[in-house]
C-alpha positions as CSV (number, residue, x, y, z in Angstrom):
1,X,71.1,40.4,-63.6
2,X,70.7,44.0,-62.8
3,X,70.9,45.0,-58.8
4,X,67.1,46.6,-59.3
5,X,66.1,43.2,-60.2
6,X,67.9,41.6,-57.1
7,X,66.4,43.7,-55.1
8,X,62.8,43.3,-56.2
9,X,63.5,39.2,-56.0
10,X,64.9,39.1,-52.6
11,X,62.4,41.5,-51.5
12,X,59.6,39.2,-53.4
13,X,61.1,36.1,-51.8
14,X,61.3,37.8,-47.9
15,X,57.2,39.1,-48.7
16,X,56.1,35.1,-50.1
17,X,57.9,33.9,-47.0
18,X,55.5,36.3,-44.7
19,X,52.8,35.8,-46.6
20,X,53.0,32.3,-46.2
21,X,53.7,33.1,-42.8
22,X,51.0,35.3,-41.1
23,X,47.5,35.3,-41.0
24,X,45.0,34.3,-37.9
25,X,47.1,31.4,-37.4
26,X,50.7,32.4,-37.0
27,X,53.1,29.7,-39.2
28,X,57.0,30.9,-38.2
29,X,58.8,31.9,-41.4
30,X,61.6,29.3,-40.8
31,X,58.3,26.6,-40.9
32,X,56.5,28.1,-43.6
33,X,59.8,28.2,-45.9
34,X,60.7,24.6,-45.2
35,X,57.2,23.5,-46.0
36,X,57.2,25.1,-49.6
37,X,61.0,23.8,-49.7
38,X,59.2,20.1,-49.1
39,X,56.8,20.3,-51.4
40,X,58.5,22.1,-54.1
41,X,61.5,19.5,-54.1
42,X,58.8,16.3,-52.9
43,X,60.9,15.5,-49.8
44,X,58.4,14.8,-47.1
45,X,61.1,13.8,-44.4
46,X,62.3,18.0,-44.4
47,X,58.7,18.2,-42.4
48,X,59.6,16.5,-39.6
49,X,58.2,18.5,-36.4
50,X,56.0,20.4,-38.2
51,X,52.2,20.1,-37.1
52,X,50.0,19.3,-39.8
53,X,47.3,22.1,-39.4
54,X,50.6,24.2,-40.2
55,X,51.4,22.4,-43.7
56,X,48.0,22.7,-45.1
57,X,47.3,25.9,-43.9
58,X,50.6,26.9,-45.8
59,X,49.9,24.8,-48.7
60,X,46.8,24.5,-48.6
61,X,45.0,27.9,-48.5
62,X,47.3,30.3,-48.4
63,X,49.8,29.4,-51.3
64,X,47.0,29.5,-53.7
65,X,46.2,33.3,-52.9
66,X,50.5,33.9,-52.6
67,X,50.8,32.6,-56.2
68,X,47.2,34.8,-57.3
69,X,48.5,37.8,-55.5
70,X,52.3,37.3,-57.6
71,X,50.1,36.6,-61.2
72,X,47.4,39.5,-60.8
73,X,50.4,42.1,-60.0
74,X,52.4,41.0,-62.6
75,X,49.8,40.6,-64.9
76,X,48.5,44.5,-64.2
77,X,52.1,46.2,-64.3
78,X,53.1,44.3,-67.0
79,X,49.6,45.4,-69.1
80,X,49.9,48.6,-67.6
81,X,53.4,49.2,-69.0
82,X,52.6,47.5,-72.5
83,X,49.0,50.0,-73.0
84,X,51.9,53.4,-72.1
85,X,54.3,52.6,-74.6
86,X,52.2,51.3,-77.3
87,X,49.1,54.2,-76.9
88,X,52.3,57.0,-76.1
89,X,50.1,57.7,-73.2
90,X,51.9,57.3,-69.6
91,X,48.1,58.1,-67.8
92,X,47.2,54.6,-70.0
93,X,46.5,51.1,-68.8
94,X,43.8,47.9,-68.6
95,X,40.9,51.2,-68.2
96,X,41.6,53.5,-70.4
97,X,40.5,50.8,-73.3
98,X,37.8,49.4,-71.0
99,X,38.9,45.8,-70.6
100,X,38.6,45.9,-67.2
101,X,35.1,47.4,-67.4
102,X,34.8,44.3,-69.8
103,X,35.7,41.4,-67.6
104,X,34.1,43.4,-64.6
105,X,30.8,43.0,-66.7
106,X,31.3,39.7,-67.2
107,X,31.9,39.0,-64.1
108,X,28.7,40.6,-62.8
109,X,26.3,38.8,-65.1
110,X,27.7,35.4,-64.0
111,X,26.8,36.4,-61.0
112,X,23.8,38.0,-61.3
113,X,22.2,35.4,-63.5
114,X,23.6,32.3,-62.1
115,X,25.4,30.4,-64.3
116,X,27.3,27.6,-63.1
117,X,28.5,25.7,-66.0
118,X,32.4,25.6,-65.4
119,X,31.9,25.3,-61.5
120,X,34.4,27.7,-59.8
121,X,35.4,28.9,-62.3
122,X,32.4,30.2,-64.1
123,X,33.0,33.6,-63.1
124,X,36.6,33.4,-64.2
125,X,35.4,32.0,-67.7
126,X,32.6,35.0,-67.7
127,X,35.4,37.5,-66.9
128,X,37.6,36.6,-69.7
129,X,34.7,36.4,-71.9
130,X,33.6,40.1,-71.3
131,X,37.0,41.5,-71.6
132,X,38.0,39.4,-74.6
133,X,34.5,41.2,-76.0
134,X,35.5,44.5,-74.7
135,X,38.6,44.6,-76.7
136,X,37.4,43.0,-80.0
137,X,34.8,46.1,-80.0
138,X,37.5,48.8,-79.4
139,X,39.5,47.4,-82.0
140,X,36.7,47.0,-84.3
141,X,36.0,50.8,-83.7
142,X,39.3,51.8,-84.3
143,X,40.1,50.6,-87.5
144,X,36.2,52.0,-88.5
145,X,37.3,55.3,-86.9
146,X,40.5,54.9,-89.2
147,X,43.0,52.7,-87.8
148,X,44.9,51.4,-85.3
149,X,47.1,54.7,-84.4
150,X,47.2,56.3,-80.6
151,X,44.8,58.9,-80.6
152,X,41.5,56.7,-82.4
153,X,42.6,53.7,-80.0
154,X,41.9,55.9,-77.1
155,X,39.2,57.3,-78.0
156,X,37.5,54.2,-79.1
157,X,38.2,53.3,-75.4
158,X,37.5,55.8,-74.0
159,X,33.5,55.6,-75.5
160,X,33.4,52.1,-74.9
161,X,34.8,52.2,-71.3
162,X,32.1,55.1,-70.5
163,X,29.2,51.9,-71.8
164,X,30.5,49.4,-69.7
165,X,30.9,51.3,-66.8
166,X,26.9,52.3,-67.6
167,X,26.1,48.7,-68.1
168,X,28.1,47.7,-64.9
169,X,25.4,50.6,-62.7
170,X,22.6,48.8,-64.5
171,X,22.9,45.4,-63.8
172,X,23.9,46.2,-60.3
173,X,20.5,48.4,-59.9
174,X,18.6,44.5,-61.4
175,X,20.5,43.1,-58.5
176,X,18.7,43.9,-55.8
177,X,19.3,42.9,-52.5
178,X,22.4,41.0,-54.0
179,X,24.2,43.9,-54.9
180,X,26.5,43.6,-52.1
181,X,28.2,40.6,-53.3
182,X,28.8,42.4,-56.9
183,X,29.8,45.1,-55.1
184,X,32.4,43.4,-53.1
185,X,33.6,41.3,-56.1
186,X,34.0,44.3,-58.1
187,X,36.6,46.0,-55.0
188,X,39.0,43.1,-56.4
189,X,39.7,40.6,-53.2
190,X,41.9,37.6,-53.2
191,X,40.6,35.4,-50.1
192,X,39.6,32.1,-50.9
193,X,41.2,31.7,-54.2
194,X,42.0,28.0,-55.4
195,X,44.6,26.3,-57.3
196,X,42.7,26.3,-60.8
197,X,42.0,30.5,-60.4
198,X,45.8,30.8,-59.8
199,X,46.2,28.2,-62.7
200,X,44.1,31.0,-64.7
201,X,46.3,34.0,-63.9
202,X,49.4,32.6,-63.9
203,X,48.4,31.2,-67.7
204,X,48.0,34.6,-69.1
205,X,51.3,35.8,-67.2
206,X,53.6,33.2,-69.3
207,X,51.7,33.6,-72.3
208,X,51.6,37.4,-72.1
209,X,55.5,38.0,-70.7
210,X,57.6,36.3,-73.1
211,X,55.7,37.6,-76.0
212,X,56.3,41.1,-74.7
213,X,59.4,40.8,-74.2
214,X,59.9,39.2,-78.2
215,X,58.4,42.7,-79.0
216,X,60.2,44.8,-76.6
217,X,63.2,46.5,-79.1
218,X,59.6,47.1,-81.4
219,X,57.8,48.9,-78.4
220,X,60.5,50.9,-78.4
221,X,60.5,52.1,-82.0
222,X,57.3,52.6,-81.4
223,X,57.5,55.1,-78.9
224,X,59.4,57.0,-81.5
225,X,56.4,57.5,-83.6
226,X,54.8,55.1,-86.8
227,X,56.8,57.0,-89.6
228,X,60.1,56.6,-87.3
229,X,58.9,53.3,-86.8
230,X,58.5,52.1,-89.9
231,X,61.9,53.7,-90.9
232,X,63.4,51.3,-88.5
233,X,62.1,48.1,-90.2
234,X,59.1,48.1,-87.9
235,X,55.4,47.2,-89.2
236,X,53.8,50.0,-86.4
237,X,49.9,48.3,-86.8
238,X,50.6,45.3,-86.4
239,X,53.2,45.1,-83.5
240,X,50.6,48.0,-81.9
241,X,48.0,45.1,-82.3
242,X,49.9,42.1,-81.6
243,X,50.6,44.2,-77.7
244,X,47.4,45.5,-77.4
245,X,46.0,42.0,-77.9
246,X,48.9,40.5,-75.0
247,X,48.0,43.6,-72.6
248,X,44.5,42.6,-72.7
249,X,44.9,38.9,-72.3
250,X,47.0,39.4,-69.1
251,X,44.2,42.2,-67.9
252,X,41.7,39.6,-68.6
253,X,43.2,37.2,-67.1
254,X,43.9,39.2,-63.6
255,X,40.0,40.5,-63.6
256,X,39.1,37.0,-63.8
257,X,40.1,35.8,-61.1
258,X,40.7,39.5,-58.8
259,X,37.7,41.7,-60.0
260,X,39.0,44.8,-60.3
261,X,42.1,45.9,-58.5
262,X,43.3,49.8,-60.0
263,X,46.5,51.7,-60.4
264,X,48.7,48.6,-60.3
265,X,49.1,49.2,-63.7
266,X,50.2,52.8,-63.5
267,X,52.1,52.7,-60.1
268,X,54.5,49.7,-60.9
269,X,56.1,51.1,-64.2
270,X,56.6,54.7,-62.9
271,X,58.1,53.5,-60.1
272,X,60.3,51.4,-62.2
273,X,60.7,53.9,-65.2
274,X,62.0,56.0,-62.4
275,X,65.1,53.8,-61.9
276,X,65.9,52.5,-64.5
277,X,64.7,54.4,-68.0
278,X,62.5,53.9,-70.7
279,X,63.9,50.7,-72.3
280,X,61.2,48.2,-72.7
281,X,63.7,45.3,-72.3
282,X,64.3,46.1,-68.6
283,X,61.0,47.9,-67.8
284,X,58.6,45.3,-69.0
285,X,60.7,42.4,-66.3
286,X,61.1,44.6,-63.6
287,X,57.6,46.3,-64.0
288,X,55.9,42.6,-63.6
289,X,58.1,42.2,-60.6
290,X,57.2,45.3,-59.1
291,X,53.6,44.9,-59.6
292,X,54.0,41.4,-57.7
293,X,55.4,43.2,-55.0
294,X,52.6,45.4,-54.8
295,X,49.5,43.4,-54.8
296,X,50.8,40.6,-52.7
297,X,52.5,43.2,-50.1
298,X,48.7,45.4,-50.7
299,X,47.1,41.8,-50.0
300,X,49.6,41.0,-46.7
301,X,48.8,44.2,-45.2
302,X,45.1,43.9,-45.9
303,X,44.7,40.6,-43.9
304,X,47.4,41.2,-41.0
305,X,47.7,44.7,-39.9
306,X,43.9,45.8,-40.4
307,X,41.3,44.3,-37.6
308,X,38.9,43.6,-41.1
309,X,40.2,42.2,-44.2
310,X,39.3,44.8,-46.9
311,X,39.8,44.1,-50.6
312,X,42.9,44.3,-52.3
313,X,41.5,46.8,-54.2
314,X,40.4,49.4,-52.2
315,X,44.7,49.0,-50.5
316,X,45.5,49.9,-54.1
317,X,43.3,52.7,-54.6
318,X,44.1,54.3,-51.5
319,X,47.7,53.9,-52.3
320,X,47.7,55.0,-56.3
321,X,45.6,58.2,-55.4
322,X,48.7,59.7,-53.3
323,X,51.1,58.7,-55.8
324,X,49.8,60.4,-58.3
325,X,49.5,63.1,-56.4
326,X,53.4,63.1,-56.0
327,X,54.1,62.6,-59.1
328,X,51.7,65.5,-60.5
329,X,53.3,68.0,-58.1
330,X,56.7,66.8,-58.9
331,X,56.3,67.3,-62.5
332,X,54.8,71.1,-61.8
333,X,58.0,71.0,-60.4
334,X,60.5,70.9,-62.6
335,X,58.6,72.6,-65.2
């Protein structure tokens, strides 16, 4: 294992332990780690001494968001990285094909209209309905527009990304005097989450990582170009499809359950591509770790250092505009 990735996990494990940790109700770290050490290994007798408002405050409610927080990071850097190297495009991720704007949709006319059917999770199932949608349309304007190369692929986003976004103004204008709750879902906010809408995220994180990962030597070839792909052995359309499809299952997933929560996608792989290269094999692992690191640090911060929680979101956005920033006058810079 590579020293970057140690770092990331010990730094991971130190932020879950604080996480777990802090909050209205102060849980010291030594009582918060031996309460996920009971549970985890299902010996009840570690626990002695520790009052019980403690344990299910720990377990209870705020281990649910900790383990949301972990899957919607991953979930974003890993998409994130996946959309760059497979649309040759380091501004791309979960937006630029509009699968966000998709799930955000959904989301919105779950909640707009009502509808109940799955219980908690109907927004969830809405989400992952809308961007699911989102991408079958892109694709399906791609290959009219020609195919499944970079440049259509964008563009195809990019026109259906612009709709959504229109449709997302116009059912917030029929919402009325409820548009406040859309428009807080929409900031991306992890209080409250449950078991089953970690469940959700976390399910498109296994499926998502391991099949990236299969591709990863194919991502790179890839990045090489079709013809140079296809000169290495590599079928460019349908490994492009095969990630495009994974990215916007994890995206999905994450919106699900988060609403909308930006630049996770683009921060985490810079940052990481920064250290240690372009090689999908380690970028794609370390990326997901990073963008863990992010949103559940982002998500900390929100909830113990500002006198008002604020949505994870709006942490991230205030965070990713700056870094760009940095990163645009940094490259001016060595040109």
């Amino acid at each position: 294992m590579s020293r970057t990735a140690l770092i990331l996990l010990a730094a991971l494990a130190s932020l879950v332990l604080l996480a777990a940790g802090a909050g209205a109700v102060d849980v010291p770290a030594w009582d918060a780690a031996r309460i996920l050490a009971a549970r985890l290994a299902g010996r009840p007798e570690w626990l002695e001494g520790v009052p019980e408002v403690s344990r299910a405050l720990v377990w209870e409610v705020r281990l649910p968001r900790i383990l949301t927080a972990l899957a919607v990071g991953g979930s974003l850097a890993l998409s994130g990285a996946l959309f760059q190297g497979v649309l040759r495009n380091p501004l791309a991720d979960s937006y630029t094909l509009g699968v966000s704007a998709g799930g955000a949709l959904g989301g919105c006319l779950c909640l707009l209209l009502g509808f109940t059917a799955f219980g908690p999770l109907s927004v969830p199932a809405w989400a992952l309905a809308g961007s699911a949608l989102a991408l079958a349309v892109v694709l399906a304007m791609a290959r009219a527009g020609g195919g499944f190369d970079s440049l259509t692929l964008v563009l195809a986003g990019v026109m259906a990304a612009a709709t959504l976004q229109a449709c997302i103004g116009f059912v917030k204008f029929a919402a009325g005097e409820n548009v406040a709750g859309l428009v807080f879902w929409l900031l991306g906010g992890l209080s409250s989450r449950t078991w089953a809408e970690a469940g959700v995220a976390w399910a498109g994180l296994c499926a998502g990582l391991p099949a990236a990962l299969w591709l990863a030597r194919d991502l790179d070839a890839l990045c090489l170009g079709d013809e140079q792909a296809r000169a290495l052995g590599v079928d460019a359309s349908r490994v492009r499809l095969a990630l495009l499809c994974a990215a916007g299952a994890l995206t999905a997933c994450s919106v699900a359950v988060s609403g909308i929560v930006g630049f996770v996608g683009l921060m985490a792989p810079h940052t990481v591509r920064l250290a240690v290269g372009p090689g999908h094999a380690r970028l794609l692992p370390l990326s997901t770790l990073a963008g863990m690191l992010l949103v559940l640090g982002a998500d900390t911060a929100s909830r113990t250092l500002l006198p008002h929680e604020a949505p994870v979101g709006v942490i991230t956005a205030l965070l990713g505009g700056p870094y760009f920033f940095f990163l645009f006058v940094r490259g001016r810079g060595r040109a």
